[in-house]
C-alpha positions as MATLAB code, in Angstrom:
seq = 'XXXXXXXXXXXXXXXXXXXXXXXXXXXXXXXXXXXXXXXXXXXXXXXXXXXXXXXXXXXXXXXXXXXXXXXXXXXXXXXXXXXXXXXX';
ca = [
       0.000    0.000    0.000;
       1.022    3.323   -0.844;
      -0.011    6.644    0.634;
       0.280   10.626    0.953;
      -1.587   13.024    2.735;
      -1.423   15.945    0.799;
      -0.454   18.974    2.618;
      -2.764   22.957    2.722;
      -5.625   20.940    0.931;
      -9.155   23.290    0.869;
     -12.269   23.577   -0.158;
     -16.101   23.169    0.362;
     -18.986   20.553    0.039;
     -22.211   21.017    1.065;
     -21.970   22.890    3.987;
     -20.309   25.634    1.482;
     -17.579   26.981    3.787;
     -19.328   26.614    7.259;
     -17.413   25.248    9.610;
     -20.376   25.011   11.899;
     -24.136   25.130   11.625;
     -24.985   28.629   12.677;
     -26.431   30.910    9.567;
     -23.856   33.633   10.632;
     -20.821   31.517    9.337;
     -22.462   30.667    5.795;
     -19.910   32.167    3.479;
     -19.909   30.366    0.031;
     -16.553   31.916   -0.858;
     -14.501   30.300    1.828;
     -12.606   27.438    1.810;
     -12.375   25.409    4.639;
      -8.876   23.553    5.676;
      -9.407   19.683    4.306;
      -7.677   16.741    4.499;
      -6.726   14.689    0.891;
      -5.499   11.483    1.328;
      -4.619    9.659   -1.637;
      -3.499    5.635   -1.190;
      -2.759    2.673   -4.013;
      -3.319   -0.038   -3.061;
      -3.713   -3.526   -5.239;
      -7.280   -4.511   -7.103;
      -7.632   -7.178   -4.706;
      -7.720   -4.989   -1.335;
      -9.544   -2.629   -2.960;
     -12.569   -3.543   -1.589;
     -11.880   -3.926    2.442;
      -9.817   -0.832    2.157;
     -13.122    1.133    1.163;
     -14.949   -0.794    4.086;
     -11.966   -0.228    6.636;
     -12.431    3.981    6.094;
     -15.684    4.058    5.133;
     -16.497    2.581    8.462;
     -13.907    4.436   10.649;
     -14.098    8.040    8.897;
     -17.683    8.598    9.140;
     -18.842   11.002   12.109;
     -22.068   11.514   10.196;
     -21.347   15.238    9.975;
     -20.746   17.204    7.081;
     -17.504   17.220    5.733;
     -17.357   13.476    6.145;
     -15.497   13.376    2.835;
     -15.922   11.083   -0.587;
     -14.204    8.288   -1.151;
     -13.188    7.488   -5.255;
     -11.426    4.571   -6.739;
      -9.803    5.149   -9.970;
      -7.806    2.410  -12.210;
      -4.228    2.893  -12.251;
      -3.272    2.088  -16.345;
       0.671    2.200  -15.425;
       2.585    2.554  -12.102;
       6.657    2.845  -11.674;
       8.535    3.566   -8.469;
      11.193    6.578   -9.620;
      14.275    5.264   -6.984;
      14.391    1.957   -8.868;
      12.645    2.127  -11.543;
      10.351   -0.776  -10.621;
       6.825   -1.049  -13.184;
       3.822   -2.522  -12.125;
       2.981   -4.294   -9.073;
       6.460   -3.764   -8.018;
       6.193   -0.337   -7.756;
       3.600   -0.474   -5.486;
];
């Protein structure tokens, strides 16, 4: 598995720049601090990886986040030069 949590992420979902519920913060032009995390991992885990944070990232507030999966077509490690699975 690979990961990186991308650092001074922002921006706003549906609670457009509120970081809490009363109507005096609404302010569609700000962008709230966010966490990205971005992780490959192999087709196979795949599935109980989206379980594993689905289940342990949800506080059922808003801001909870989206999860996407996306094919990789082509992966290589830059130190070695490893391709495929390897690189991972």
């Amino acid at each position: 598995m690979v990961y990186a949590i991308l650092p001074d992420v922002r921006g706003f979902g549906r609670q457009w720049g509120r970081a809490g519920d009363p109507p005096e913060a609404h302010n569609p032009f700000k962008l709230l601090p966010k966490l990205k995390l971005e992780i490959l991992v192999k087709a196979n885990d795949v599935k109980q990886t989206l379980e594993v944070f689905a289940t342990h990232l949800r506080t059922g507030k808003f801001g909870d986040g989206k999860i996407g999966v996306l094919k990789v077509a082509a992966a290589r490690r830059v130190r070695t030069g490893d391709k495929g699975i390897w690189a991972i």
